[in-house]
C-alpha positions as CSV (number, residue, x, y, z in Angstrom):
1,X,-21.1,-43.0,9.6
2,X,-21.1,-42.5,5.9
3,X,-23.3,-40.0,4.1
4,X,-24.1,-38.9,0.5
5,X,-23.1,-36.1,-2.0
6,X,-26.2,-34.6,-3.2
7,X,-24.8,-31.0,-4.2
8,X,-21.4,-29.7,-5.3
9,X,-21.3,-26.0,-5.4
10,X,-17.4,-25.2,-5.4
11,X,-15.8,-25.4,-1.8
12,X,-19.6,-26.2,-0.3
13,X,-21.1,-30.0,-0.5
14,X,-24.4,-30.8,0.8
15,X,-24.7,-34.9,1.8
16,X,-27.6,-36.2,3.6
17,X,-27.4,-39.4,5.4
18,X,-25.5,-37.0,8.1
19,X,-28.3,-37.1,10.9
20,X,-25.8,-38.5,13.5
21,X,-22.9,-35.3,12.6
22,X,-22.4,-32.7,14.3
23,X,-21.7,-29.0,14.0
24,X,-17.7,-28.3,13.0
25,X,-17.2,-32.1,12.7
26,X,-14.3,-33.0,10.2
27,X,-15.3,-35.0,7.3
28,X,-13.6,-36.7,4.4
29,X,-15.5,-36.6,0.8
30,X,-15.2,-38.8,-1.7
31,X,-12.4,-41.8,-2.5
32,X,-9.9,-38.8,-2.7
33,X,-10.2,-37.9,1.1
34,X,-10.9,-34.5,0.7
35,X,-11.2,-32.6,4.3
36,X,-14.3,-30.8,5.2
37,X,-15.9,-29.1,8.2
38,X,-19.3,-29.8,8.7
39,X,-21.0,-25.8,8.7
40,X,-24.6,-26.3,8.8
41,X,-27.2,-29.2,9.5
42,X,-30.9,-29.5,8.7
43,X,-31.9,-32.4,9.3
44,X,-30.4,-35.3,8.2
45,X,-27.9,-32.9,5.3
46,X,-25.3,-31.6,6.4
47,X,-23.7,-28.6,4.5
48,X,-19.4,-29.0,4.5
49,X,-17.0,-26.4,3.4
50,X,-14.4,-28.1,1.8
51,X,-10.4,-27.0,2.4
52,X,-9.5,-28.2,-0.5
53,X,-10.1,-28.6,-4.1
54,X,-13.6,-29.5,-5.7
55,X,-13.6,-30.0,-9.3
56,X,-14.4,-33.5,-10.7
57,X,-16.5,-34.1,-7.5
58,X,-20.6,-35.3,-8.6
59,X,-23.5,-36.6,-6.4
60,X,-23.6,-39.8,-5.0
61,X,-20.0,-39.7,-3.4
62,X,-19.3,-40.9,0.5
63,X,-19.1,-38.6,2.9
64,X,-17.4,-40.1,6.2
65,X,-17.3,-38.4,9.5
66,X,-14.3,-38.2,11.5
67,X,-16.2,-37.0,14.7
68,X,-14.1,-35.1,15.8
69,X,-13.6,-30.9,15.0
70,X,-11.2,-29.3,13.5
71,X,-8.1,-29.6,15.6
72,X,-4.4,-28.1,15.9
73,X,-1.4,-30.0,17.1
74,X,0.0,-28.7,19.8
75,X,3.3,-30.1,20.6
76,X,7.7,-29.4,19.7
77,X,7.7,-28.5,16.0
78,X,5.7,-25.8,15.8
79,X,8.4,-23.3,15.9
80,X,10.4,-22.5,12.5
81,X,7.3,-24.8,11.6
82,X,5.8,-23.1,7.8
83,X,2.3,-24.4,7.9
84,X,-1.4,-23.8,6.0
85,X,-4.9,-22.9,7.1
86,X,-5.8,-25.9,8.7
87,X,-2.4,-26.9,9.9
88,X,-0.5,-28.7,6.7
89,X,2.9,-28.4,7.2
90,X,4.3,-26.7,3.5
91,X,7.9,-27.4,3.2
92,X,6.9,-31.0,4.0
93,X,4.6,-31.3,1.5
94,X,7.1,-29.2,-0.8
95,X,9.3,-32.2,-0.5
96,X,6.7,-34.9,-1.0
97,X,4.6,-33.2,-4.0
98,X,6.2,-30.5,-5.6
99,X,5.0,-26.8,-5.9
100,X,1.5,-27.6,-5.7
101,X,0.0,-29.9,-2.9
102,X,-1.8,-33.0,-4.5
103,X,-5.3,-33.6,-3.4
104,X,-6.7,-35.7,-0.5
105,X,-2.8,-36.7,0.5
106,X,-2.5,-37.8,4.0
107,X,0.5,-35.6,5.7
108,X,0.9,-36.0,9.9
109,X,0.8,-32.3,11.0
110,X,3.8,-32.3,13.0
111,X,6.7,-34.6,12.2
112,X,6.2,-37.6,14.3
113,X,10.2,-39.4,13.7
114,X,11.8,-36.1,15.4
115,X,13.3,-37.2,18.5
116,X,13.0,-34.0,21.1
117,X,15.1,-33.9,24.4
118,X,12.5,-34.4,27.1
119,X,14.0,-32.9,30.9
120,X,11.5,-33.2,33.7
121,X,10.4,-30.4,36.2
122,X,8.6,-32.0,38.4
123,X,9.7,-35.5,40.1
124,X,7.7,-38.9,40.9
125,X,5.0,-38.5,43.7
126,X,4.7,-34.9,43.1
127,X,1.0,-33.5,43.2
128,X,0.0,-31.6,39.6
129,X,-2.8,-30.2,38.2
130,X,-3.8,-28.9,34.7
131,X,-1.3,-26.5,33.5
132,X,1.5,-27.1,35.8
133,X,4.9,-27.4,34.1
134,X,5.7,-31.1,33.9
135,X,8.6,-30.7,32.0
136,X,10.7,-28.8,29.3
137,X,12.0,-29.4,25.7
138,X,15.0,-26.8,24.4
139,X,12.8,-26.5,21.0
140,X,15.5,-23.8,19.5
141,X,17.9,-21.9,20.9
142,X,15.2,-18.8,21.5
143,X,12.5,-20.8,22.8
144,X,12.3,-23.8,26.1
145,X,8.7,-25.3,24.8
146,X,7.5,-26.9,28.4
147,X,5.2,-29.5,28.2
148,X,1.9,-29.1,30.3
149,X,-0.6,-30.9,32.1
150,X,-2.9,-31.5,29.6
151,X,-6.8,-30.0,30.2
152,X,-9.3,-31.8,32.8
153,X,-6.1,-33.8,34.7
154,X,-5.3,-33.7,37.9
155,X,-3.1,-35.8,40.4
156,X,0.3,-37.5,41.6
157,X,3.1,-38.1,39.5
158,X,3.6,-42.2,39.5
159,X,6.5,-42.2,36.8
160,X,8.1,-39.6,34.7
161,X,11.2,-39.9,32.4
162,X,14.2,-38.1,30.9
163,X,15.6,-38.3,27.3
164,X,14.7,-38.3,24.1
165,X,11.2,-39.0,22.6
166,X,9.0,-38.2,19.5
167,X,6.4,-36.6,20.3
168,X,3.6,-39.5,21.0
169,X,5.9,-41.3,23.1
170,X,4.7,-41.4,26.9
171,X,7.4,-38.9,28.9
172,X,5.0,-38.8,32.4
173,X,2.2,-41.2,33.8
174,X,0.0,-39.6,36.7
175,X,-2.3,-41.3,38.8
176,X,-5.6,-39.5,38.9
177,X,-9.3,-40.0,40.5
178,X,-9.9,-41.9,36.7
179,X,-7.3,-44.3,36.6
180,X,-3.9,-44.1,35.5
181,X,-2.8,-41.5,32.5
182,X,-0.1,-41.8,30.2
183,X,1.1,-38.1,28.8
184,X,3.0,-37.2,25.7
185,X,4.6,-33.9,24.7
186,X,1.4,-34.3,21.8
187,X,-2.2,-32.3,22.6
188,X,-4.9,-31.8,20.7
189,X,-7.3,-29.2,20.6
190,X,-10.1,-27.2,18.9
191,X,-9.3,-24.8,17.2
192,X,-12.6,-23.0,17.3
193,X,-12.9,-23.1,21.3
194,X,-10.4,-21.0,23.0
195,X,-8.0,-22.1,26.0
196,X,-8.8,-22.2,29.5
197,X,-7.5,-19.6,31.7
198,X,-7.9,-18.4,35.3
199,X,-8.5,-15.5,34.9
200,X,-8.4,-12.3,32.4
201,X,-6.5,-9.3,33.6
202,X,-7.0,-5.8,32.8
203,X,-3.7,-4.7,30.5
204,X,-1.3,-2.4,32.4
205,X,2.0,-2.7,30.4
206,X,2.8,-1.5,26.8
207,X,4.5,-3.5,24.3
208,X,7.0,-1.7,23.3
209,X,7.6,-2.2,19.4
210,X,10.5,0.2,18.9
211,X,8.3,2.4,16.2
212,X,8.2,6.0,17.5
213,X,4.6,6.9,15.7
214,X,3.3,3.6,17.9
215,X,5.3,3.8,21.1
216,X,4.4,7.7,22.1
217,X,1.6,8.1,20.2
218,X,-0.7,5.2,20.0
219,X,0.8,2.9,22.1
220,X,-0.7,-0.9,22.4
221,X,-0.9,-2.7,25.6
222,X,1.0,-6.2,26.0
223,X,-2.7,-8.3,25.6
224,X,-4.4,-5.5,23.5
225,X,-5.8,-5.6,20.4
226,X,-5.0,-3.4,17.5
227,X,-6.1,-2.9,13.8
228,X,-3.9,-1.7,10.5
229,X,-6.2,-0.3,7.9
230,X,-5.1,1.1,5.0
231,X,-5.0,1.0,0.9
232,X,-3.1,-0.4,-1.3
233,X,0.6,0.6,-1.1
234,X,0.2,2.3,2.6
235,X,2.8,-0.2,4.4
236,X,0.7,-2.4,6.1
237,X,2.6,-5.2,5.6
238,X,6.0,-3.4,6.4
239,X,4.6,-2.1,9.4
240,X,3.6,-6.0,10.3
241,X,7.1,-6.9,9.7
242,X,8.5,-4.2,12.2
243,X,6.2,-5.8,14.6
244,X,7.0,-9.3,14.4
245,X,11.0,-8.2,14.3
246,X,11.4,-5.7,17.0
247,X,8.1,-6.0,19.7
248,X,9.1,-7.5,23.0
249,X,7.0,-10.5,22.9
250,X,8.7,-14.3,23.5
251,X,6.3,-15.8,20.8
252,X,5.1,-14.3,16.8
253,X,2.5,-16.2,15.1
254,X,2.2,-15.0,11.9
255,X,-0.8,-15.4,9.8
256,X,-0.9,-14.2,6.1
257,X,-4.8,-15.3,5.2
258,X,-5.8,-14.5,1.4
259,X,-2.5,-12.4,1.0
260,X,-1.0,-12.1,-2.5
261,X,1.4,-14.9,-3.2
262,X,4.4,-13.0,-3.8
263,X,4.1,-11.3,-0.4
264,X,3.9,-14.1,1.7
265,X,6.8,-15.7,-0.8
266,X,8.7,-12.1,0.7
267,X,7.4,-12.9,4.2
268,X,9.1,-16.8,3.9
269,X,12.0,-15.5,2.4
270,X,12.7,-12.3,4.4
271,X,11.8,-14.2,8.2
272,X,14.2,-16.7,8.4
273,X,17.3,-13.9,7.1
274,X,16.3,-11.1,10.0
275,X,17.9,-11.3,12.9
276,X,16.2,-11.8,16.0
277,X,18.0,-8.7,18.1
278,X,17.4,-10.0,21.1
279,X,19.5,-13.7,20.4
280,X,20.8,-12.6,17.4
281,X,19.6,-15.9,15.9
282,X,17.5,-16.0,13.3
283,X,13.8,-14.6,13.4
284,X,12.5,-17.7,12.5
285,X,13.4,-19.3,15.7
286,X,10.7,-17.5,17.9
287,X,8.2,-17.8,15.1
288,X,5.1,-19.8,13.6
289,X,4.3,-19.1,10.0
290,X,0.7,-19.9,8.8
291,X,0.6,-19.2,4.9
292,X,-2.6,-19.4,3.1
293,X,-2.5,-17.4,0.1
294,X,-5.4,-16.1,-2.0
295,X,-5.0,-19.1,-4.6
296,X,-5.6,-21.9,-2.2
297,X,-8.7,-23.0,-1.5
298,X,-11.1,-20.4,-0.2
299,X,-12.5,-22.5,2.9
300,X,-9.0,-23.0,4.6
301,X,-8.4,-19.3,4.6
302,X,-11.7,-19.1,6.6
303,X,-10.1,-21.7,9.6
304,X,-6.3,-20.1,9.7
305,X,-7.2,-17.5,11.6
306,X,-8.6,-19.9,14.0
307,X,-5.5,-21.9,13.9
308,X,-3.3,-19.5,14.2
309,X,-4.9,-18.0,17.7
310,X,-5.0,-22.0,19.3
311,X,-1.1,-22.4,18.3
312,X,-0.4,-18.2,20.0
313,X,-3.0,-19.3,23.3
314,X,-0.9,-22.7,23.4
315,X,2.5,-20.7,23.7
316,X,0.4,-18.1,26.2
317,X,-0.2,-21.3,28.7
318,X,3.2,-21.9,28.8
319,X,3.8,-18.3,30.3
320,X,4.8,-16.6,27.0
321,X,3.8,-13.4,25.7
322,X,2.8,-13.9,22.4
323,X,2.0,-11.5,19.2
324,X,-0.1,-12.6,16.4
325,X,-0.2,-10.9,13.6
326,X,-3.1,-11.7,10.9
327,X,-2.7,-10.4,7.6
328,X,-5.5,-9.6,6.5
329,X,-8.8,-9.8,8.1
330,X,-10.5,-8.5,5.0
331,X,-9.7,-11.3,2.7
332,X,-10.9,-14.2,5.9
333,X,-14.0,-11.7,5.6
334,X,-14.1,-12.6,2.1
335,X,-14.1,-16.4,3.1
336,X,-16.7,-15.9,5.1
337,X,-19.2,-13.5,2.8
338,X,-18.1,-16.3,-0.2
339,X,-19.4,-19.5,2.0
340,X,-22.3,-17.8,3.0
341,X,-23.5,-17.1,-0.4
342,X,-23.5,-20.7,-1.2
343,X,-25.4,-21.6,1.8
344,X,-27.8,-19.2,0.5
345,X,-28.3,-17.3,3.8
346,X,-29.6,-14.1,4.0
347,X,-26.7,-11.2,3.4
348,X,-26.0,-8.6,5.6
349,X,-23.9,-5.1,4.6
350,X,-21.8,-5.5,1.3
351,X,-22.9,-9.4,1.0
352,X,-21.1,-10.0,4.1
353,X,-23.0,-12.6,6.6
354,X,-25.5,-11.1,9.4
355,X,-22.9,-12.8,11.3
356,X,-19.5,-11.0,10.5
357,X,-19.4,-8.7,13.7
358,X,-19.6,-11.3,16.2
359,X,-17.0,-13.9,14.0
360,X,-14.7,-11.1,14.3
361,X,-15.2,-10.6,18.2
362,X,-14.8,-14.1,18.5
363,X,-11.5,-14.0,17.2
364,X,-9.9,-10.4,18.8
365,X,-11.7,-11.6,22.0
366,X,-9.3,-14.8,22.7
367,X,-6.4,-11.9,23.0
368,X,-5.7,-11.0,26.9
369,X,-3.3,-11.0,29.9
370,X,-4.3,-14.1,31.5
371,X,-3.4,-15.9,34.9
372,X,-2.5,-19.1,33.9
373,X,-3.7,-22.7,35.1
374,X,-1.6,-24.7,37.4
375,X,-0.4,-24.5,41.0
376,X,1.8,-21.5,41.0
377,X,1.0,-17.6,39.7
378,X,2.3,-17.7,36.2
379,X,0.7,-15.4,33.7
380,X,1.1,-14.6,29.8
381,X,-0.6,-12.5,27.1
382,X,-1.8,-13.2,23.6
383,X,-1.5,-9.4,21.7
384,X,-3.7,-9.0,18.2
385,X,-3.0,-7.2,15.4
386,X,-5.1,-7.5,12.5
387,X,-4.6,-5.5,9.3
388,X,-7.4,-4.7,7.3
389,X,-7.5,-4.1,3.8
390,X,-10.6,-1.8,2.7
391,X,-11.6,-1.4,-0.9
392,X,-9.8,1.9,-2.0
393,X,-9.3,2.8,1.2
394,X,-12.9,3.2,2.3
395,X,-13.1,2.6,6.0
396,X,-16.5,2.6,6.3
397,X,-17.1,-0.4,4.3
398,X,-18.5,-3.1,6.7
399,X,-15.2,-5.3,7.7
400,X,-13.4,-2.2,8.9
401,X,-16.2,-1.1,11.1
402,X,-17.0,-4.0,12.6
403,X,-12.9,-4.0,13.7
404,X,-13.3,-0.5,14.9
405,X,-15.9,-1.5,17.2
406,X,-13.9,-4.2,18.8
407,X,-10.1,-3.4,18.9
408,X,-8.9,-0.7,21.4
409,X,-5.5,0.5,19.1
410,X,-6.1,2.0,15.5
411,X,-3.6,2.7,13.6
412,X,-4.7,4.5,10.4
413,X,-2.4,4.2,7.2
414,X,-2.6,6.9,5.1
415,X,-2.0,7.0,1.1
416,X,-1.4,10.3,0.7
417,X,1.5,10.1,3.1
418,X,2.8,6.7,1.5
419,X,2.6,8.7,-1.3
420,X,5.1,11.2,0.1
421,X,7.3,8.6,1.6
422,X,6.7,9.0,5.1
423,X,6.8,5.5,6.7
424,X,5.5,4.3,9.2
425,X,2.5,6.3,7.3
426,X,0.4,6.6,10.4
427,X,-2.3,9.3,10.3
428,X,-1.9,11.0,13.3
429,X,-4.8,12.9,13.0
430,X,-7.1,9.7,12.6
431,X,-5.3,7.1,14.4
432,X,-6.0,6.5,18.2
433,X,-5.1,4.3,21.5
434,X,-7.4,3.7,23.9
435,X,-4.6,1.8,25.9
436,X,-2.3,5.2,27.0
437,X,-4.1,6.1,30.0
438,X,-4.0,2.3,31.6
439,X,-0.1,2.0,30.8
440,X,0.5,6.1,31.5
441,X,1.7,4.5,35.0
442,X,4.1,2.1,33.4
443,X,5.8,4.8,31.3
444,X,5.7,6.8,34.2
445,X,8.3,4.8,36.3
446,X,10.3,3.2,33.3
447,X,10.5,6.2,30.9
448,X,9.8,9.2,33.6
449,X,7.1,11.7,33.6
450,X,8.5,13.8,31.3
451,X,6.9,11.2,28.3
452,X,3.3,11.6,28.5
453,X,3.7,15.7,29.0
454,X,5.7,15.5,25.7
455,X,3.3,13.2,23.8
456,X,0.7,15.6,24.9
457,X,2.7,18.5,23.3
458,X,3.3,16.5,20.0
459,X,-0.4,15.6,19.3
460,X,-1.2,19.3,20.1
461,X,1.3,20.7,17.7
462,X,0.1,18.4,15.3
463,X,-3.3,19.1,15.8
464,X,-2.8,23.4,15.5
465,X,-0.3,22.3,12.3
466,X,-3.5,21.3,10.3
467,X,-5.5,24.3,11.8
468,X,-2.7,26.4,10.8
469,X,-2.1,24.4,7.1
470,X,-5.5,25.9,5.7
471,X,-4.1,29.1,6.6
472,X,-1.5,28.9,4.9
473,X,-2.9,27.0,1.9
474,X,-4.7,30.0,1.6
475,X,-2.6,32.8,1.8
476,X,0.8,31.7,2.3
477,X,3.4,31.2,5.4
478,X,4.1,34.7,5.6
479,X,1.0,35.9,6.8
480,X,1.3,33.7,10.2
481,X,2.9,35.4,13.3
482,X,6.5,34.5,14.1
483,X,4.8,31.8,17.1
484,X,2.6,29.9,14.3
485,X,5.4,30.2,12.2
486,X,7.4,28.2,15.1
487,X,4.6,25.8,15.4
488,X,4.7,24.6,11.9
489,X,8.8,24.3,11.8
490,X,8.7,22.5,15.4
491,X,5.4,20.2,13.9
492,X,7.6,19.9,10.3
493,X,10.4,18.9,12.8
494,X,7.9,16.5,14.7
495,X,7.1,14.7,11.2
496,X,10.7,14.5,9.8
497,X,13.0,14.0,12.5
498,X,10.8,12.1,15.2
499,X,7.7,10.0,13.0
500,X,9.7,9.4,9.9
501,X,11.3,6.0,10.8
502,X,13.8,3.9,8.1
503,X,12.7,0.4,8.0
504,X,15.9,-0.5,6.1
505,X,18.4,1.8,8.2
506,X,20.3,-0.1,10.9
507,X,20.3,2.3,13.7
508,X,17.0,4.2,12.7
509,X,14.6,0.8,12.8
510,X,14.3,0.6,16.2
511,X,14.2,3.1,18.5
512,X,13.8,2.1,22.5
513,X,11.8,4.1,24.4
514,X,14.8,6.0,26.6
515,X,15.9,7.2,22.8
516,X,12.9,7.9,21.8
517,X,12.5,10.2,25.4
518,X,15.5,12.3,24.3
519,X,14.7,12.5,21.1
520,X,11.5,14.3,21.7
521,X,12.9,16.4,24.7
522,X,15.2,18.0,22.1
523,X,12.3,18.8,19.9
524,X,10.3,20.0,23.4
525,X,13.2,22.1,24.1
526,X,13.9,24.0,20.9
527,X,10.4,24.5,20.9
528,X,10.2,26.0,23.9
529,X,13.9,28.0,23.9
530,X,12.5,29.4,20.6
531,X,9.6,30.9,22.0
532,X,11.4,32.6,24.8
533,X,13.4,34.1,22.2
534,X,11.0,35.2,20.4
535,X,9.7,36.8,23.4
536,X,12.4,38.4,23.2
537,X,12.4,39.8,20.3
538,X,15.1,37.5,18.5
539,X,14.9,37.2,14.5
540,X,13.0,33.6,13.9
541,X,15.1,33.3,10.6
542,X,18.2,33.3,12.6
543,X,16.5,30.6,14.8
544,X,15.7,28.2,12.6
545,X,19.1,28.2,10.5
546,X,20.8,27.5,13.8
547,X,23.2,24.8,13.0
548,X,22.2,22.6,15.8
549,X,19.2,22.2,13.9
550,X,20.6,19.7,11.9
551,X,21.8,17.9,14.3
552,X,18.7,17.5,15.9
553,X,17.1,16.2,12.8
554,X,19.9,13.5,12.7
555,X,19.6,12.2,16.4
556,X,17.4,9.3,15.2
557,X,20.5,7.7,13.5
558,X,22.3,7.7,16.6
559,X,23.0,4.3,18.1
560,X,21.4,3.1,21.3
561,X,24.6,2.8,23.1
562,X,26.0,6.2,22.4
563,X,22.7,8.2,23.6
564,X,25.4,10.1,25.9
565,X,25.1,12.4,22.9
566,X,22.3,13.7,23.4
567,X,23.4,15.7,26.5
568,X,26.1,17.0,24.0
569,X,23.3,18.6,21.5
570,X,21.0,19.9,24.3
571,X,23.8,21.7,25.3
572,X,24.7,23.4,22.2
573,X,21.1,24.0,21.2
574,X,20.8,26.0,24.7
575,X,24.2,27.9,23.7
576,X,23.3,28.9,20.3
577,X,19.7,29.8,21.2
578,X,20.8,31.9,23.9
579,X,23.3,33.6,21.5
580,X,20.6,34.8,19.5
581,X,18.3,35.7,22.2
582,X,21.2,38.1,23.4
583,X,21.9,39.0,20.0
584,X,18.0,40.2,20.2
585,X,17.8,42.2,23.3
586,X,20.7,44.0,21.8
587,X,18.9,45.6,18.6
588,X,15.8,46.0,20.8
């Protein structure tokens, strides 16, 4: 079915002729073979966004209509894979065009002459159903991709093979209720319409990133949701980074939508030289890279977001847990406010569409712990975190409200302390989790009870430091009581020793959560030894130049398989507190 051009308004073309098209449809305009996605139809026009560029386009050209939507390709390859918005692998293209990507060039998504080693799980005569496992491909040596039953089949196993195959080659025929079906390790699917599941499960576990600020204060549930907000300068990226590296999910999709183009050339340099601590492999071997910088066309950034959650739910059905990290929401917000303008609809907050809110929730929504399809109880977990990039900072400008409303983890960058250099710069007194009462259990029986009491005692004394901090902007640190005094050194101890984490520093990047457990009952301790003391009529000077002090302060750097050490410093802080106590009760 062929239609014709009869507007041109940058990435948006208006044909008529389109009465058979329907909504999301891919189309290709012109003789170049442009790719568009059909937005919008009144009557027989159809308006299409258009992911790539326009210029030189006028009325009158064809317009044919694939009939089919936009779709991902699911299949061996996607890992290491660098790709764009709607799925076009780079370094490929790299190769065949240069440093920038020709126009309406045909490219096959995922390399089709790759020969993958095929081992089968299940054996002939076996009864499957969608989902189950029907065999498994060693993709790299982080991640066994296991090919599934694809959607809506069901039945025996009549012949399935082992060896090597591309990826359209037929590895399994299965005898349904249809006919006979012939599977490849290849699937298709929408990337607008989320994966099938079971059934959603409430989060109970944390995923533990190995950043203090985020582990014991606002903690985010394996299958949560979480937003990064800040300005300009505040770390969001960084903090995305320590993400990706150190969380203890199987699976990072990483989508940098409308991003700067020297930062996502930092991301593409910087992922494939980290080291994946857990295989000690390269990052890149547990990851998916979706680039789509602010320069390419403004329509593709619009559907990588939606490509980059199909490829994370894909790796979910397989049983992974899986962290995708889009960077940023504002500028796909952008996309969105820019296409609406040209379809003339009716603006909403800022120019943003009526619709914004619910596109977002569309997107954070297909996040969850899932029980999986197929015949046995397998589940896995798609995790979201979505930075946000507010005009100077403003967070109640409409893309960062509409987040708010949705996600369940906010963690609020500040510039004032980026502007200090405290990193992570987390604002402790804006940030929140909604998550820590549903995983309190989990760190209850893997960290001990002892965590949640001193979390509680942390966001307290932070909470009476800035009570106390207009005090003393006022009229000084000397006019507070020796005990406020305490609670600003023990919240300045809080902020230096325990929040304040090196990105760049071997030891001090990740912390688990037993370190970080000791770490804070130091601070908990001298806090409360202190006090005694000073019940007790000991000098607070004398307390705070105690020696051990320092060594405190320098626990973070010490490495997770010498935390024996930390038994060494309680003990001298209880000594050399006690010393002074006595030292006290003497002159009294």
């Amino acid at each position: 079915m062929a239609g014709k051009t009869v507007k041109v308004s940058g990435p948006l073309i208006v044909a008529e002729g389109m009465a058979d098209a329907k909504m999301y449809d891919v189309v290709h305009v012109s003789k170049l073979g442009l790719v568009g996605e059909i937005i919008e139809l009144r009557g027989d026009k159809a308006s299409i966004q258009v992911y790539e560029e326009t210029s030189g386009l006028g009325v009158g050209e064809d317009v044919l209509s694939t009939g089919e939507p936009l779709s991902a390709e699911l299949a061996p390859g996607l890992i290491t894979g660098i790709f764009d918005g709607i799925q076009r692998p780079l370094t490929t293209l790299y190769f065949e065009y240069g440093n920038r990507i020709s126009r309406g060039f045909t490219v096959n998504k995922l390399d089709r002459e790759k020969r993958w080693h095929f081992t089968p799980r299940v054996k002939e005569h076996d009864a499957v159903k969608e989902g189950d496992v029907l065999g498994v491909v060693q993709e790299t040596e982080a991640v066994e991709h296991r090919i599934l039953v694809p959607q809506g089949m069901a039945g025996t196993v009549r012949s399935i093979r082992s060896g090597d195959f591309t990826i359209e080659e037929t590895v399994a025929v299965l005898s349904t209720p249809a006919g006979e079906k012939e599977v490849c390790m290849l699937q298709k699917w929408p990337v607008r319409k989320g994966r099938p599941y079971r059934e959603k499960l409430s989060p109970s576990s944390p995923m533990i990133t190995g950043q203090r600020v985020i582990d014991t204060l606002f903690p985010i549930a394996r299958g949560g949701v979480a937003a990064v907000p800040g300005p300009f300068g505040s770390g969001k990226t960084v903090v995305q980074h320590q993400l990706a590296k150190w969380a203890d999910a199987d699976i990072i999709v990483y989508v940098g939508c409308g991003e700067r183009g020297n930062e996502m050339t930092d991301v593409l340099n910087e992922f494939p030289a980290l080291k994946d601590p857990r295989t000690g492999e390269s990052l890149m071997k547990r990851t998916v890279l979706i680039a789509n910088t602010s320069d390419m066309p403004v329509a593709a950034r619009e559907a990588s977001i939606y490509t980059g959650i199909t490829i994370a739910e894909y790796f979910r059905d397989m049983g992974y847990n899986v962290a995708i990290m889009a960077d940023s929401t504002s500028r796909w917000a952008e996309a969105l406010r820019e296409m609406s303008g040209r379809l003339e609809e009716m603006p909403g907050e800022e120019g943003y569409p009526a619709y914004l809110a619910s596109r977002l929730a569309e997107f954070y929504e297909r996040a969850g712990v899932v029980k999986l399809l197929g015949s046995d109880e397998r589940t896995g977990s798609v995790t979201a975190i979505g930075a946000v990039s507010p005009p100077g900072g403003d967070l109640s400008e409409p893309v960062s409200q509409a987040t708010l409303r949705i996600v369940k983890v906010f963690w609020g960058l500040s510039a004032s302390l980026a502007y200090k250099r405290h990193f992570p710069a987390v604002d402790w007194l804006t940030s929140y989790s909604l998550y820590a009462d549903r995983i309190k259990g989990w760190y209850d029986k893997n960290a001990g009870k002892e965590f949640f009491l001193y979390r509680g005692f942390v966001m307290k004394t932070l909470q009476e430091e800035a009570a106390l901090d207009e005090i003393v902007r006022l009229v000084g640190m000397d006019a507070l009581s020796s005990k406020d005094r305490l609670t600003m050194e023990t919240a300045k101890m809080i902020r230096e020793d325990y929040l304040h984490q090196n990105a760049f520093h071997e030891v001090d990047t990740f912390s688990s959560v037993r370190k970080q457990l000791l770490m804070l009952g130091l601070i908990c301790d001298f806090n409360r030894l202190a006090g005694e003391a000073l019940a007790n009529y000991a000098d607070l000077d004398e307390i705070l130049a105690l020696p051990v002090r320092e060594k405190i302060g320098r626990a973070k750097y010490i490495p997770e398989e010498e935390l024996a050490r930390f038994a060494e410093i309680s003990k001298e802080l209880n000594a050399q507190i006690k010393a002074v106590a006595q030292g006290g009760e003497a002159d009294e």
